[in-house]
N, C-alpha and C positions, 0 to 999 in steps of 0.2 A: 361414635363419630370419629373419634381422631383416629381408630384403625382407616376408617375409609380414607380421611386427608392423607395419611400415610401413603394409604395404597394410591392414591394419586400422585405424590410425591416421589415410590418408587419406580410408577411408570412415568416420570420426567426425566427421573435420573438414568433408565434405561434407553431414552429415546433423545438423548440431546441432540445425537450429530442426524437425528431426521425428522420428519416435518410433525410436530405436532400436532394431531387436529382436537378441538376441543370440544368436538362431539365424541370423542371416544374418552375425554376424562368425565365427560358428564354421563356415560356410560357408566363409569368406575365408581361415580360416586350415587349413581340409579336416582339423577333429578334431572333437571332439565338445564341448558346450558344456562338460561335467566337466572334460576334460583344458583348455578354453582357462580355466576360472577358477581352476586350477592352474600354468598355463605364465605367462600375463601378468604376472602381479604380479612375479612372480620376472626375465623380461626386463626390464620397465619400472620395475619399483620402483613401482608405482602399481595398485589396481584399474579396472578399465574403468568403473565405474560414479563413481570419484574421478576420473579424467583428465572425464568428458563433465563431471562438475556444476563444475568448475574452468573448463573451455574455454567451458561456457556463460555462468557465470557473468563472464569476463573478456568475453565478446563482447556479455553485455548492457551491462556498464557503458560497454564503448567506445562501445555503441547510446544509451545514456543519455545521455552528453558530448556524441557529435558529432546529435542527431537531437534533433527537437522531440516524437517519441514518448512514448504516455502510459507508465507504469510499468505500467499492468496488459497495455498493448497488446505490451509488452515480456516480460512473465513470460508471457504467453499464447503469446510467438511462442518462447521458450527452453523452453518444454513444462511449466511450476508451474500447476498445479492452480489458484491462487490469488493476488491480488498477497500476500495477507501470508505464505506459505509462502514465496512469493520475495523478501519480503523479510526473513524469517529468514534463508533463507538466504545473501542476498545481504551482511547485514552481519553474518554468522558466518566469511565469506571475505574480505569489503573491512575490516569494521569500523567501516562508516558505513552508512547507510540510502539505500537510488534515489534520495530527494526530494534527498540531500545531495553527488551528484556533482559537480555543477558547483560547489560552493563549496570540497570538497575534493579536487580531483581529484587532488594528489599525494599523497593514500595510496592510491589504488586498487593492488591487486594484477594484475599482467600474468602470467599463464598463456599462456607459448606453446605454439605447437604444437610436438608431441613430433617428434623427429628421431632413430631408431634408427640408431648404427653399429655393427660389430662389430669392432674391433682386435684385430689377430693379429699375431707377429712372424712376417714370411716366412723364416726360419729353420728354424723348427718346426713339425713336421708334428702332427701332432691327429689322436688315434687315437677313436673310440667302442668303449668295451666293456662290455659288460653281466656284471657279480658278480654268483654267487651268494652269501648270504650265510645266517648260520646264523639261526637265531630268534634275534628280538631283543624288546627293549621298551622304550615308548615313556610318558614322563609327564608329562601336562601338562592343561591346562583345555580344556573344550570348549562348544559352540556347536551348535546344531540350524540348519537354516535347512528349511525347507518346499519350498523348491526351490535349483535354481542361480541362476536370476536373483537368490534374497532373497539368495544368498550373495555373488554379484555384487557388491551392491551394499553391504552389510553388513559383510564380511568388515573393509576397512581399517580402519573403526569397532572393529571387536573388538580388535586389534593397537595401538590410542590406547588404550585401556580397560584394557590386560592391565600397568602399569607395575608395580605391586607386586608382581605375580604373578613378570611376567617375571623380578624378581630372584631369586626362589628358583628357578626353574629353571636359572635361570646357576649357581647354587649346584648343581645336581642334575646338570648336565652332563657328561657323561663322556667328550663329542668323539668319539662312535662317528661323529659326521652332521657333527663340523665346528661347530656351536651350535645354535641353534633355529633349527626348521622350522615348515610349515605342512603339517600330514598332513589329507586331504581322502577322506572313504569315504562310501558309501552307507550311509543310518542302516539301521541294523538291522532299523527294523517296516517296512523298501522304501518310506519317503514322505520325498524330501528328500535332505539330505544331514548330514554331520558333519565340523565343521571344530575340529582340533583346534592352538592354538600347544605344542608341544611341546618335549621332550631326549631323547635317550637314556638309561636308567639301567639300575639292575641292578634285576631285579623285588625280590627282599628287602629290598633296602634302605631303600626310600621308601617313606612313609606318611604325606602330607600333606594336610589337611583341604580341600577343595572339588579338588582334583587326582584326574586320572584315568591309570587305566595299561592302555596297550593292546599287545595281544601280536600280533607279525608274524611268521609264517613265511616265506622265500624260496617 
């Protein structure tokens, strides 16, 4: 598995200054784009859509420092719509403005590129086995997105967002999963998806106001 994440990782870092589609890293990684906006985060600790605007945004400042490049010749070739969208976002990441690299170059932020290992003790053997489990349930806040890609890109935004929440769910937690998850379904009216930060709980128990409870059978 981490070869695969890799080889997704070195087809980002190949393709930064052009349009990613994420039907071809779900090619890379031979599942389908649901299950890759599921699997990635949880490898990498990162959404695919936070790792690109990271590695872009550290390879335009590099571009900024060492290049006599204009700012917008720069946001045009990192893929921004616009110089001032990129330059939101550029000092939403660095903390200073394109015009201001050269005078502060030592706060710029360096986003390397990702390097997947996998540590194992060769000792122990590592078994896969798939549980059945009985109905359970599931409570926590939820998210629409219109497609995978909004989720894509979206999702690690929702997880910055959820701080207040998330404490009550630690409170609601009853370690059926170990702590919070990210439970990922097709919405219901078939358009998009539904991402929800979740716990485990007992259905009677909880009744919290903007919190949702979803019920899974094996």
């Amino acid at each position: 598995m981490a070869k695969v994440f890799q080889d997704i990782v070195n087809y980002i870092e190949k393709n930064l200054t052009t349009d990613i589609e994420y039907k071809k890293l779900s090619e890379i990684a031979n599942c389908s784009e649901y299950t890759l906006l599921k699997v990635f985060p949880i490898v990498c600790n990162i959404t695919i859509a936070d790792y690109i605007r990271r590695r872009r945004l550290t390879e335009a400042a590099k571009k900024l420092l060492n290049s006599n490049n204009t700012i917008l010749d720069i946001a045009v070739e990192y893929k921004y719509n616009s110089p001032d969208s990129f330059t939101r976002a550029f000092k939403a990441f660095h903390g200073i403005l394109p015009s201001q690299v050269k005078i502060y170059k030592s706060k710029l932020l360096m986003y390397l590129p990702m390097q997947i290992e996998v540590k194992h003790s060769s000792h122990k053997s590592l078994q896969m086995r798939i549980v059945k489990k009985d109905e359970f349930y599931l409570f926590g806040v939820s998210r629409h997105y219109s497609s995978v890609d909004e989720g894509l890109r979206e999702i690690g935004n929702f997880w910055k967002q959820m701080d207040s929440s998330i404490i009550e769910l630690i409170k609601i937690d009853n370690q059926e999963f170990g702590g919070l998850i990210g439970f990922v379904a097709k919405s219901i009216n078939g358009n998009g998806i539904d991402y929800t930060i979740c716990a485990s709980c007992n259905k009677n128990k909880y009744r919290i106001k903007g919190f949702k409870l979803i019920t899974r059978a094996s």
